[in-house]
C-alpha positions as CSV (number, residue, x, y, z in Angstrom):
1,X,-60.2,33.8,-20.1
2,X,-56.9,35.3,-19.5
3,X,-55.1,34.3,-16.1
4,X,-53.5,37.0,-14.0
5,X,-50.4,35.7,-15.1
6,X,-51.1,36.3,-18.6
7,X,-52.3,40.0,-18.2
8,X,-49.0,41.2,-16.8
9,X,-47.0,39.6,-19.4
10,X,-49.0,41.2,-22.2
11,X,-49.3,44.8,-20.0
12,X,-45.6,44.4,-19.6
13,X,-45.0,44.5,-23.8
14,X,-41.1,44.8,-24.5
15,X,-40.1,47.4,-27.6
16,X,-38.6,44.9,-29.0
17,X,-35.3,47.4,-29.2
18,X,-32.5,47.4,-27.0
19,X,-31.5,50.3,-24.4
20,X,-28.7,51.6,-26.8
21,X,-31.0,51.7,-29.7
22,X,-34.0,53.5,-27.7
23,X,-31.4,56.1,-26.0
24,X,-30.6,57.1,-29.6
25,X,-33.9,57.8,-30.6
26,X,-34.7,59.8,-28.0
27,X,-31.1,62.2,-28.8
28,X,-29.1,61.3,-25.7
29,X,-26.3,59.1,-27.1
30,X,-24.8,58.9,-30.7
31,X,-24.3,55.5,-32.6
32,X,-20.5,55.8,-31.7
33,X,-21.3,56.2,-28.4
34,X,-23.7,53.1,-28.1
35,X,-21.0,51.4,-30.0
36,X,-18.0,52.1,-27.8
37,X,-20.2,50.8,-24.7
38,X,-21.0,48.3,-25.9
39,X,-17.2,47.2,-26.1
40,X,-16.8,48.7,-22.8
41,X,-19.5,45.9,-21.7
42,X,-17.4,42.7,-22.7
43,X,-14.6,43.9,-20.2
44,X,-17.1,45.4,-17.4
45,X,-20.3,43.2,-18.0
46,X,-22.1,46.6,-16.8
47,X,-25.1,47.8,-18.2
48,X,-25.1,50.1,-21.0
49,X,-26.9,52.2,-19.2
50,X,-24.6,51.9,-16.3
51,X,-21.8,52.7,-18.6
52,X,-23.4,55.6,-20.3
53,X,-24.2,57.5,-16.6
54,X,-20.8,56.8,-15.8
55,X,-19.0,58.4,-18.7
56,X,-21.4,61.2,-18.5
57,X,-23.2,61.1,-21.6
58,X,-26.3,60.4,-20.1
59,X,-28.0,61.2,-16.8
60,X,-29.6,58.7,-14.6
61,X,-33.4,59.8,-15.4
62,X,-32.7,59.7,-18.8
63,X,-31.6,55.9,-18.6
64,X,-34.5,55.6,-16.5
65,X,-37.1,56.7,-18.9
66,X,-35.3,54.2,-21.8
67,X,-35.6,51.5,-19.8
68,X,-39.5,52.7,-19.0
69,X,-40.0,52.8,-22.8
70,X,-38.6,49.5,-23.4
71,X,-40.4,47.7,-20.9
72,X,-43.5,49.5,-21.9
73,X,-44.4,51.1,-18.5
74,X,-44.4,54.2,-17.0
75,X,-41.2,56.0,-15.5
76,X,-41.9,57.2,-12.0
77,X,-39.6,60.2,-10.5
78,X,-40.2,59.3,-7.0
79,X,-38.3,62.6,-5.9
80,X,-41.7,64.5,-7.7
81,X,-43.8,61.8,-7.6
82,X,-46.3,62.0,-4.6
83,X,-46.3,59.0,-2.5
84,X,-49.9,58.5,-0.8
85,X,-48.5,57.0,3.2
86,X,-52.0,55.1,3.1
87,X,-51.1,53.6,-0.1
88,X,-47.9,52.4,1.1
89,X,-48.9,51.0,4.2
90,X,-50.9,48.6,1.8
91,X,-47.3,46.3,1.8
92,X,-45.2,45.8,4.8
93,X,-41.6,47.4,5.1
94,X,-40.5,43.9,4.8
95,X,-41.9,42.9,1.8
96,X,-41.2,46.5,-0.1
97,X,-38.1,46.2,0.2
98,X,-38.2,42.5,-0.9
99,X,-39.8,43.3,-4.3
100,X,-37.8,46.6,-4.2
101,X,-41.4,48.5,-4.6
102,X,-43.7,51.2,-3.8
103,X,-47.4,51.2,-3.5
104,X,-47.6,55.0,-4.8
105,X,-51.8,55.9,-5.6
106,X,-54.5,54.2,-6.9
107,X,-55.5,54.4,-10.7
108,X,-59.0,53.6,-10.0
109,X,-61.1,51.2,-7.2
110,X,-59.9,48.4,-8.6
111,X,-55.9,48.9,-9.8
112,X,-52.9,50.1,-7.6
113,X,-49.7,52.5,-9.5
114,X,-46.8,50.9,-7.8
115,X,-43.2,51.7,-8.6
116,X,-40.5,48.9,-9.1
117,X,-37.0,48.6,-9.5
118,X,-37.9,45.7,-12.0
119,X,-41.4,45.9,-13.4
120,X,-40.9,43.1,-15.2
121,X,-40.9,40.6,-12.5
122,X,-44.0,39.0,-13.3
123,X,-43.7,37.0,-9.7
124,X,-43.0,39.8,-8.2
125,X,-46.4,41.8,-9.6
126,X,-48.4,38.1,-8.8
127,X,-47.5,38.3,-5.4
128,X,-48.1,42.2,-4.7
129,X,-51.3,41.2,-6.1
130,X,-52.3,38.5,-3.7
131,X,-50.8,41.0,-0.6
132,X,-52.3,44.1,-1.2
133,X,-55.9,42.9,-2.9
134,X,-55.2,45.0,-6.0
135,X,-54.4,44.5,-9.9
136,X,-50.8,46.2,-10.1
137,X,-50.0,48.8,-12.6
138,X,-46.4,48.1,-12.6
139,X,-44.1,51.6,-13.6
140,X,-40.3,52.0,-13.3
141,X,-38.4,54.0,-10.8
142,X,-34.6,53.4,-9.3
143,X,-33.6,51.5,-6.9
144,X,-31.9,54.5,-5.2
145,X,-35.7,56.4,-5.1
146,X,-37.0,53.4,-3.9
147,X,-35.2,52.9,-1.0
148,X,-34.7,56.9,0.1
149,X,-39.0,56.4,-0.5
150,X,-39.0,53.4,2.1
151,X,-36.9,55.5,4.3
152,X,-38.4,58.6,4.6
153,X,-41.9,56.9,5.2
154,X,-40.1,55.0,8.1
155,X,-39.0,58.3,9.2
156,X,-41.8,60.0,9.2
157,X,-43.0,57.9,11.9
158,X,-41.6,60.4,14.1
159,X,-40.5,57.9,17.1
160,X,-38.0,60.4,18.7
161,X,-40.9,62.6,19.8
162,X,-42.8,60.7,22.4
163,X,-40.7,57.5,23.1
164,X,-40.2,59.0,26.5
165,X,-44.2,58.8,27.6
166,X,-43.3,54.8,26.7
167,X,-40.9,53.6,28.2
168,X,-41.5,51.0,30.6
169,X,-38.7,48.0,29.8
170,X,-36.1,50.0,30.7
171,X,-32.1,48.5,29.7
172,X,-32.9,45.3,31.3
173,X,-35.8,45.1,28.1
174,X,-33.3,45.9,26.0
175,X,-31.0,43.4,26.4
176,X,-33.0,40.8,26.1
177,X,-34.1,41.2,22.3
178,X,-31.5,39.2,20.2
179,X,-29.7,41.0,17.7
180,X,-32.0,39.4,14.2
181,X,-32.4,41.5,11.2
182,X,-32.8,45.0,12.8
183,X,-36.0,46.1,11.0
184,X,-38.1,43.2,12.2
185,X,-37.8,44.5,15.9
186,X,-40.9,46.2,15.3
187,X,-42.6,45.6,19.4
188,X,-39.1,45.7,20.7
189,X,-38.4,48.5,23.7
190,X,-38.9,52.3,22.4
191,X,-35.1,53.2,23.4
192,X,-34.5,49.8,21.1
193,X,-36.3,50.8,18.5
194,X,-35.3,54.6,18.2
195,X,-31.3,53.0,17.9
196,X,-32.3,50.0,15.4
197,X,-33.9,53.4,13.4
198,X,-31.0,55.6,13.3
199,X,-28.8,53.1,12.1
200,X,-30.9,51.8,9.6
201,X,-31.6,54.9,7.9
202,X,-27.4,55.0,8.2
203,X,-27.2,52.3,6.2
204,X,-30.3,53.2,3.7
205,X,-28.2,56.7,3.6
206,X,-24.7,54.7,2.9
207,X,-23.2,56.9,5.7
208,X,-19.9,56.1,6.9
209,X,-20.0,56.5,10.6
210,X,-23.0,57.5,13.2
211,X,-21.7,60.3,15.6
212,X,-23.6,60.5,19.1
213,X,-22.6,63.5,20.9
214,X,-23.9,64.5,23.7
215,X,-24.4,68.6,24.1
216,X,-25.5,70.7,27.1
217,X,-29.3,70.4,26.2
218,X,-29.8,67.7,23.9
219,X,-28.3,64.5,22.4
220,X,-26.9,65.5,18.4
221,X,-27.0,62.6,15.9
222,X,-24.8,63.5,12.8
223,X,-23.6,61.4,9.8
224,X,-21.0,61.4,7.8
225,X,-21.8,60.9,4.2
226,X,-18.9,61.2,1.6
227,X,-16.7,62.0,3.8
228,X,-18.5,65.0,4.8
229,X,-20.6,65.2,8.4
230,X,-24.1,66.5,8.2
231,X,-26.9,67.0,11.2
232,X,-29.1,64.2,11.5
233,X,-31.9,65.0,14.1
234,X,-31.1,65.6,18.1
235,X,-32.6,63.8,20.9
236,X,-34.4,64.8,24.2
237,X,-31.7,64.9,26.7
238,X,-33.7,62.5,29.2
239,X,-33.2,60.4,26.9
240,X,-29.3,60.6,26.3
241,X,-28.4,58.1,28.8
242,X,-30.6,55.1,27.8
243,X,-29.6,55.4,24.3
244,X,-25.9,55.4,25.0
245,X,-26.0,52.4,27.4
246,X,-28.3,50.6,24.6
247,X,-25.2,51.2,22.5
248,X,-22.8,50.1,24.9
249,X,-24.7,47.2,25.9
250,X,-24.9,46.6,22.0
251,X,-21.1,46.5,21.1
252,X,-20.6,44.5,24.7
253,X,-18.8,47.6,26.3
254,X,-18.6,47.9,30.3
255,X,-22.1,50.6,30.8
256,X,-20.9,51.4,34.2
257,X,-17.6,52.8,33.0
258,X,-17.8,56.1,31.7
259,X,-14.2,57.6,32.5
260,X,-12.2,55.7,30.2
261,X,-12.6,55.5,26.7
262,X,-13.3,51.6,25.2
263,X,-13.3,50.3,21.7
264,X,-16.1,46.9,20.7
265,X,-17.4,45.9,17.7
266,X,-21.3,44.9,16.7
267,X,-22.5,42.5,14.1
268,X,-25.8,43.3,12.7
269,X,-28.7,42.4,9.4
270,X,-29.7,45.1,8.1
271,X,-32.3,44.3,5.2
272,X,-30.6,41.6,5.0
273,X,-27.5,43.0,4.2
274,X,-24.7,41.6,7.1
275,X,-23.1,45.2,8.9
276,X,-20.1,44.8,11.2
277,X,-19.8,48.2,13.5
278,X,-17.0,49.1,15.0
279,X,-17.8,51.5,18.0
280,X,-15.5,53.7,19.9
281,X,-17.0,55.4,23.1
282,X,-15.0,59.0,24.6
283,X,-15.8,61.2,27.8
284,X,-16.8,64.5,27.0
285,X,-17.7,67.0,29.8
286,X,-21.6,66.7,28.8
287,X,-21.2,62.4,28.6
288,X,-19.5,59.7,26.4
289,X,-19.5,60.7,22.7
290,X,-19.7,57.6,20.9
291,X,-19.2,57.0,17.3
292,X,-20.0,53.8,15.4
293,X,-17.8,53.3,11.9
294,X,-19.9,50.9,9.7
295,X,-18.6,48.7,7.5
296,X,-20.6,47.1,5.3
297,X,-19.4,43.6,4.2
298,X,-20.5,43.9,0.5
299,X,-17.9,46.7,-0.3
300,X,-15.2,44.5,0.9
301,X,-15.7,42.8,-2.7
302,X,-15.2,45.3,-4.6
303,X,-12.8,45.3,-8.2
304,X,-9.9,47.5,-8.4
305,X,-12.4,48.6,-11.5
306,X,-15.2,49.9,-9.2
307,X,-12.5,52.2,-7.4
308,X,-11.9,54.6,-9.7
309,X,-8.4,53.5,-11.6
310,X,-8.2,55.0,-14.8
311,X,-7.4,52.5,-17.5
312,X,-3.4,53.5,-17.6
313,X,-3.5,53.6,-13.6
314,X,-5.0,50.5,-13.4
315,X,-2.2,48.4,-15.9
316,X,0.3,50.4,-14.1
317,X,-0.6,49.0,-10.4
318,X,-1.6,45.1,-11.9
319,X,1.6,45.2,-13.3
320,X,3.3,45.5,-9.6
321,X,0.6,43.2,-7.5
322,X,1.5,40.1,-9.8
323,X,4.9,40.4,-9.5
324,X,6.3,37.5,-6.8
325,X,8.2,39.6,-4.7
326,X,8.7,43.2,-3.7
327,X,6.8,45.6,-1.5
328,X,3.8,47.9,-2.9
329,X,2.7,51.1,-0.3
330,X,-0.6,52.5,-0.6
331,X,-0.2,56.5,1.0
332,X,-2.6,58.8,1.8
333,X,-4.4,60.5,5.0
334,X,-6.6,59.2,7.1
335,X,-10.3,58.1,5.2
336,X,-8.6,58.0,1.8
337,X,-9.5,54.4,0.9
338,X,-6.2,52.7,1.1
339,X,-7.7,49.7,3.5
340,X,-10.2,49.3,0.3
341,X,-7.7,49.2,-1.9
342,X,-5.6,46.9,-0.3
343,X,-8.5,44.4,-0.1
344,X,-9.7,44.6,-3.6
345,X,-5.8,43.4,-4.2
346,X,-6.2,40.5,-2.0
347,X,-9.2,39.7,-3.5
348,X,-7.3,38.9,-6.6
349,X,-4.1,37.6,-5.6
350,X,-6.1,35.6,-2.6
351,X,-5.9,31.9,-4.2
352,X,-6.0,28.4,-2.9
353,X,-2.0,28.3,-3.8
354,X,-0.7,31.1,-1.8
355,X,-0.3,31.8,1.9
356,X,-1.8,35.2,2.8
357,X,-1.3,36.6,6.0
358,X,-2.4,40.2,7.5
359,X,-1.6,41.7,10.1
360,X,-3.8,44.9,11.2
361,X,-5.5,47.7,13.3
362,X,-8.1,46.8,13.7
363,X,-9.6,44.0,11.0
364,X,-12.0,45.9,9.3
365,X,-13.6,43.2,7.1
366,X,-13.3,39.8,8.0
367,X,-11.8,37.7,3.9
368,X,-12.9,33.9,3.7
369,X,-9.3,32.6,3.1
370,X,-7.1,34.6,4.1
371,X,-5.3,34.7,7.9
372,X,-6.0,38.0,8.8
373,X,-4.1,39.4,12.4
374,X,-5.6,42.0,14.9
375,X,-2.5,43.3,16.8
376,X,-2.7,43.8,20.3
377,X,0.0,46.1,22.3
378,X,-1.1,45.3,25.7
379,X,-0.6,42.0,25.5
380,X,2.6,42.5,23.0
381,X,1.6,42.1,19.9
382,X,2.5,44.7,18.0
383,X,2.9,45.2,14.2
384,X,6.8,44.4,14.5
385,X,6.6,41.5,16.5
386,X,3.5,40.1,14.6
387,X,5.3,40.6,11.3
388,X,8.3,38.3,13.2
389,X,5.9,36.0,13.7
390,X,4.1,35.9,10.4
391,X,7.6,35.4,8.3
392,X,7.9,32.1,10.4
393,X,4.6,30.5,8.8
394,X,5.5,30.5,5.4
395,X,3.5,33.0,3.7
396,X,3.7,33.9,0.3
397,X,1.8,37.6,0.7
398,X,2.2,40.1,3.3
399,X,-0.2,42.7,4.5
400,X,0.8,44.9,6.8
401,X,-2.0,47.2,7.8
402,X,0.8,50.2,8.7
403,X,4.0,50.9,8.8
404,X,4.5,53.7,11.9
405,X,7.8,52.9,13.0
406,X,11.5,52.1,11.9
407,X,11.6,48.2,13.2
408,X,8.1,47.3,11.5
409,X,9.3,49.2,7.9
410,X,13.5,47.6,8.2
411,X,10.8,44.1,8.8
412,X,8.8,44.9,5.8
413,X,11.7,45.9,3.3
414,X,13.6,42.8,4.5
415,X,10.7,40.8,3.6
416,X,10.1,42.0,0.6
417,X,13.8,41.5,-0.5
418,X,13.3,37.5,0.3
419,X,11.0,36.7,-1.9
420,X,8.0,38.0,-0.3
421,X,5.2,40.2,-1.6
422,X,4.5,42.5,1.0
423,X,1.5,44.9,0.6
424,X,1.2,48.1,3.2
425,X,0.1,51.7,3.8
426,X,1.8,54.3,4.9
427,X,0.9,58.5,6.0
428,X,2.6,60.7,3.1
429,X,1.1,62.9,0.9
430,X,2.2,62.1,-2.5
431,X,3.8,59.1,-3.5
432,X,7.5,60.1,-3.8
433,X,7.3,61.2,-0.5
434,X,6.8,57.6,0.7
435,X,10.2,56.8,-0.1
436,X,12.0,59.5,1.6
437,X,9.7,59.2,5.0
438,X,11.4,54.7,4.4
439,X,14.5,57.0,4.9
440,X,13.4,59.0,7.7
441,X,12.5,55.6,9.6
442,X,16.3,54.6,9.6
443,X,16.0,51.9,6.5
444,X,19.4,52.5,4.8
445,X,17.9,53.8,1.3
446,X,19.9,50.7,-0.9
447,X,17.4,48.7,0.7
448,X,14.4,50.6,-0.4
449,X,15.2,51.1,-3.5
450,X,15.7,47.7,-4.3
451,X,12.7,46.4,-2.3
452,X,9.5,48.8,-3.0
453,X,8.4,48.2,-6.3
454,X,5.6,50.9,-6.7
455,X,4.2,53.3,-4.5
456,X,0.2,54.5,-5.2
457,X,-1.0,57.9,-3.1
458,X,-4.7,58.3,-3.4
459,X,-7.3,60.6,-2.2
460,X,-11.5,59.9,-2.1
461,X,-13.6,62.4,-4.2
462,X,-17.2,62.9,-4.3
463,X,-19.0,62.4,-7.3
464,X,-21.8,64.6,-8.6
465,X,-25.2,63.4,-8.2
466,X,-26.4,62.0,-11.9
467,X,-29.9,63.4,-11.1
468,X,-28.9,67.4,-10.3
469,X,-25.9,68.2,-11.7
470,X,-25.2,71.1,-13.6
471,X,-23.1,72.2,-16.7
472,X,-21.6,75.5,-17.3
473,X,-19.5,76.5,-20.1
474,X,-15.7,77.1,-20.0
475,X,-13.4,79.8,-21.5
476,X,-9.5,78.8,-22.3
477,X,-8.5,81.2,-19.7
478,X,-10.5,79.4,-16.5
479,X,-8.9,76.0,-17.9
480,X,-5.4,77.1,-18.1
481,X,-5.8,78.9,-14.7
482,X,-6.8,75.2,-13.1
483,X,-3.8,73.7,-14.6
484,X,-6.4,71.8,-17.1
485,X,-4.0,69.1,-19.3
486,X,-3.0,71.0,-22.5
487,X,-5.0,68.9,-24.7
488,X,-7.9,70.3,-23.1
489,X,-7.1,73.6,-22.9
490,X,-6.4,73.4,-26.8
491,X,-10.2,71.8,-27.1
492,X,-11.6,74.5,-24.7
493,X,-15.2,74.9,-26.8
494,X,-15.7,71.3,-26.7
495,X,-15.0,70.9,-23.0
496,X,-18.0,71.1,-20.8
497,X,-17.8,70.8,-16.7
498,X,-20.2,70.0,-14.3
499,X,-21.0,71.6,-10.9
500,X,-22.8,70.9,-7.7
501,X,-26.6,71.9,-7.5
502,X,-28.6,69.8,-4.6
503,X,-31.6,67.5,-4.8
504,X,-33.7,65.1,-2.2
505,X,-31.7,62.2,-3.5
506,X,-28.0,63.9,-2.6
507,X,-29.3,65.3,1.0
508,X,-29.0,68.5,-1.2
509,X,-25.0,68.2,-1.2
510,X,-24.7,68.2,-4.5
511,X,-22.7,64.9,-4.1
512,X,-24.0,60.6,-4.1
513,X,-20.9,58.3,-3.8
514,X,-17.1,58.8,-3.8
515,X,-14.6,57.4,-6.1
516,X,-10.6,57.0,-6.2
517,X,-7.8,59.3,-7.6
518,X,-4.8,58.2,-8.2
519,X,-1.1,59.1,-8.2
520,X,0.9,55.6,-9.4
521,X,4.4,55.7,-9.2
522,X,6.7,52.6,-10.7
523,X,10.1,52.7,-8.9
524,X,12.0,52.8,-12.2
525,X,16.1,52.6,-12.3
526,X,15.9,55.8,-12.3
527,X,13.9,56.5,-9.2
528,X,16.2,54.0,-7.9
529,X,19.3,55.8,-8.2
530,X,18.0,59.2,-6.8
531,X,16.6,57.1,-3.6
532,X,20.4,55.7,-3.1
533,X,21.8,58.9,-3.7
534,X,19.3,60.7,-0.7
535,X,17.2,63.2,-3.3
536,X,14.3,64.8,-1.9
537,X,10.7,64.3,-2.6
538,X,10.7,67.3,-5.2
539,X,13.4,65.8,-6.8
540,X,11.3,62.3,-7.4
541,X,8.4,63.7,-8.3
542,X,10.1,65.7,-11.1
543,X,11.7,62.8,-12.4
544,X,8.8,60.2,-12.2
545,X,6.5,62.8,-14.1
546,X,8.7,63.4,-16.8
547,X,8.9,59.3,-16.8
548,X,5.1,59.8,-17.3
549,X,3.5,59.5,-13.9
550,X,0.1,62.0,-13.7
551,X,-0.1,63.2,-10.0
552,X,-3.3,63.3,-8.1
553,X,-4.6,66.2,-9.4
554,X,-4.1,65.7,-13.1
555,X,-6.2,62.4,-12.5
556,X,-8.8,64.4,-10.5
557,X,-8.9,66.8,-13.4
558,X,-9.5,64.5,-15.6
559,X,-12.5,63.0,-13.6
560,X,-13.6,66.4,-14.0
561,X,-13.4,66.4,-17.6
562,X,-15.5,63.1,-17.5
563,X,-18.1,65.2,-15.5
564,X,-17.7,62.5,-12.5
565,X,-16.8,65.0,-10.0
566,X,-16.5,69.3,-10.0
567,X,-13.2,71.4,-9.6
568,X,-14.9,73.1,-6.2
569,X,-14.0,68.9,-4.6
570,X,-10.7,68.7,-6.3
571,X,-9.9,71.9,-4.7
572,X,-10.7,70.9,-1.4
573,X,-9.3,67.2,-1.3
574,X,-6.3,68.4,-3.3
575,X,-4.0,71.1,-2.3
């Protein structure tokens, strides 16, 4: 008699081909294609798959249903599937989002359909087993579907609507609950649980920052996903002030001072998954808007790879980061991703043999290793006099988090001259124009020229959702009207962009995830002498693209061409 055991592994019966293989069968990829990933792989060690989604030749479902066909199960579109809330109830919150699964409908009295990100995890099927009561029909969905599922069945809970009729604890119930894992507060105070809710589904949603702001009639709750802020859901009035002291009390901010605005931090689990918050409260006329930044820990890891560096952009900027000495500026507005950048650096140059020392505002992400500075202008720390301070410990790299004023940039290029490598960032538009706003500080331009050693200006784009977006053909006029590289133009009937569309899984944007452009500009001999001799910004640019530097839109368009993102979010990141 077969053990439980037994009858998974023999329902779970592998193809005995590979991804690759089964993806050309089924028409989506070529030989070559499968081939040339699976190059790709030995440098990335990403799925092929992965890799396939990511250059566009293959869309997410149809990876999905490979991997379904492999494994010999089913391959569940949880955004069409239909997801029984009794049925899901069968497994705790908790323990779905352990196992990364779904209880979705019953195939008959006896055997429960339930969606995994990894079907076959024959532990994992053993132990739903023993939970729910059921035999386990594993089938295949994404780990994206999965979570949104797990989500939107919290949400629909619908706690917002009558926590008033509960509350009874007050703030004094409030802040007594210690700060555990957020989603295990399930008998915690209602005002407790509605703020635990809306910033897990923040993180579930990967939203950047939480707004609360308070309105004549009612409390609005908007995130900002992408870069892009969307309505979330509004809150009773009555209930506006007990939510925003819950907050306050949260990030250890003074409740009885609303006429100032205060800055304070919170740490927090979410699914296990550590969250620092950085929370910023301001007085409005209808009460204190307060906004909570969240940055998840995890990202801080991140390779220069995962950012969005084209291969050329990518050997261009190593090439500078290794070097011993010399200063490297990161520009861009505001939200652009240069703190990310900078970090993924110092993940690679951060060693036991060199001395790293930051100095920023604020820390973001706390690095093991690495003697990170929060400057503090009331008490007189401020980035020039903590740079002073920093060349008198003997470090070996520099990161200054930025450079506003003329003392901390003369610091910086001084530093980088003796033997120091000094990484910063800096508010210009394009890279060129970091060296003439050096000039515009009051450091003589000899010194900059001989100090900076490459200058990066970036910008985030969106990227299209895998699962909805949509192709459209091109005509050699449209292309050469968008400034489309000439080969491309030339190649017109074999070029094929994507556009925006709008499913469940993208909050109908259109858009899931953000990646880097990039603008990388060597400071060549060149450069050099045009920065001595006072030449504009125009004047640089000209010269470092005929020195064969491709500006932040020719690398957006080119993402374009890869179907990663549209020409509608070039447009409007990119003037």
């Amino acid at each position: 008699m077969q053990t439980a055991r037994e009858e998974n592994l023999e329902q779970l019966k592998l193809s005995g081909k590979r991804t690759g293989e089964i993806l050309v069968d089924m028409g989506v990829l070529t030989p070559e294609q499968v081939d040339t990933a699976l190059a790709e792989q030995l440098v990335s060690h990403l799925r092929i798959g992965d890799i396939a989604v990511a250059k566009g030749w293959a869309t997410r479902a149809q990876v999905m249903e490979a991997l379904a066909r492999r494994l010999g199960v089913k391959y569940l579109d949880l955004d069409a599937a239909r997801v029984d809330p009794i049925t899901a109830d069968l497994i705790s919150e908790k323990d779905a989002r352990r196992y990364a699964a779904v209880p979705v409908s019953f195939v008959d009295e006896h055997t429960l359909l339930v969606a995994m990100a990894d079907p076959s995890n024959i532990v994992a099927i053993d132990d739903l087993r023993i939970l729910t009561g059921f035999d386990i029909e594993p089938a295949i969905a994404s780990l994206e579907d999965i979570t949104a599922m797990l989500s939107k069945l919290r949400r629909d809970d619908g706690i917002a609507e009558d926590i008033d009729s509960k509350l009874g604890g007050g703030e004094d119930e409030a802040t007594s609950i210690e700060l555990r894992d957020i989603r295990e507060q399930v008998d915690a105070a209602p005002v407790v649980k509605l703020v635990n809710g809306i910033i897990a589904r923040a993180v579930d949603e990967s939203a950047s920052d939480i707004h609360f702001e308070p309105q004549a009639k009612e409390l609005l709750i908007r995130f900002r996903h992408d870069g892009v802020l969307h309505e979330i859901m509004t809150i009773p009035k009555r209930l506006q002030a007990g939510v925003l002291s819950r907050l306050k009390i949260m990030a250890d901010l003074d409740i009885a001072e609303r006429r100032i605005p205060q800055d304070g931090r919170i740490g927090l689990v979410v699914s296990g998954r550590p969250i620092d918050m950085r929370v910023a409260s301001l007085p409005t006329v209808y009460g204190e808007k307060i906004v909570i930044r969240l940055l998840d820990r995890s990202n801080v890891m991140l390779r220069l790879e995962e950012l969005g560096f084209s291969d050329v952009a990518l050997n261009r900027y190593t090439r500078s980061f290794t070097k011993p000495y010399g200063a490297v500026l990161v520009t861009g507005p505001t939200g652009s991703g240069k703190s990310t950048t900078l970090y993924a650096t110092l993940n690679i140059l951060n060693t036991p043999e060199k001395n790293v020392i930051t100095v920023e505002d604020p820390v973001e992400y706390r690095l093991v290793g690495i003697n990170q500075v929060q400057i503090n202008p009331k008490a007189g720390l401020t980035f020039a006099s903590g740079l002073r301070s920093i060349l008198r410990c003997d470090p070996d790299i520099i990161m200054i988090g930025e450079i506003r004023d003329r003392e901390t940039a003369q610091i910086a290029v001084e530093s980088a001259l003796t033997g120091h490598l000094v990484l910063s960032t800096l508010h210009t538009n394009n890279a060129p124009g970091a060296l003439s706003r050096l000039t515009e500080m009051g450091v003589e331009p000899f010194l900059t020229a001989s100090a900076v050693d490459c200058v990066i200006a970036q910008r985030l784009v969106r990227k299209l959702c895998e699962y909805c977006k949509e192709s459209y053909p091109t005509t050699r006029e449209m292309l050469e009207r968008l400034d489309f590289p000439e080969r491309v133009v030339e190649n017109w009937q074999d070029t094929t962009l994507h556009r925006a569309v709008g499913c469940s899984r993208c909050n109908h944007t259109g858009y899931k995830g953000r990646l880097g452009i990039y603008e990388i500009m060597p400071v060549t001999e060149a450069i050099e002498r045009l920065i001595v001799e006072r030449k504009s910004a125009d004047e640089i640019m000209r010269v470092a693209a005929a020195e064969g530097m491709i500006s932040l839109r020719q690398d957006g368009l080119e993402r374009v061409v890869q179907g990663l993102t549209s020409v509608e979010e070039i447009s409007r990141v990119i003037v």
